[in-house]
N, C-alpha and C positions, 0 to 999 in steps of 0.2 A: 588509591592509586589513580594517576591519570587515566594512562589508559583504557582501565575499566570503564572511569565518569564517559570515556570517550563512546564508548561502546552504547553505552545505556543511554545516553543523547542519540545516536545512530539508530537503534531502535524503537525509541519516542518517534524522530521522524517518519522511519518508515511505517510504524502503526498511523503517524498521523497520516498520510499521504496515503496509505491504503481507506482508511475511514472515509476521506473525502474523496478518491476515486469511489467506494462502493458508496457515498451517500447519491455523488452526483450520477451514476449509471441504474440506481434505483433499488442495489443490493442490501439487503438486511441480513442477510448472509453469506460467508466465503463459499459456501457451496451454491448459492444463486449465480454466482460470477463462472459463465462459458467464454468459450472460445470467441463468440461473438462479442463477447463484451470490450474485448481486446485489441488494441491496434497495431501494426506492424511500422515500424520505423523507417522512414527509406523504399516504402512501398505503393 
């Protein structure tokens, strides 16, 4: 089904996009990443 494949791409990117935000902020773990780590948009 399409929009399954669509989904399962969706979720490739955002693990990949999370990977490379905690590789680049220094995280080795989802629990390493605080509030600091974080930036506000418009702020």
């Amino acid at each position: 089904m399409a929009s399954e494949r669509g989904v399962a791409h969706l979720l490739d990117l955002v693990a990949s996009e999370m990977e490379m935000a905690m590789t680049l902020t220094g995280a080795r773990a989802i629990g390493e990443i605080s509030r600091e780590s974080l930036a506000r948009v418009g702020e």
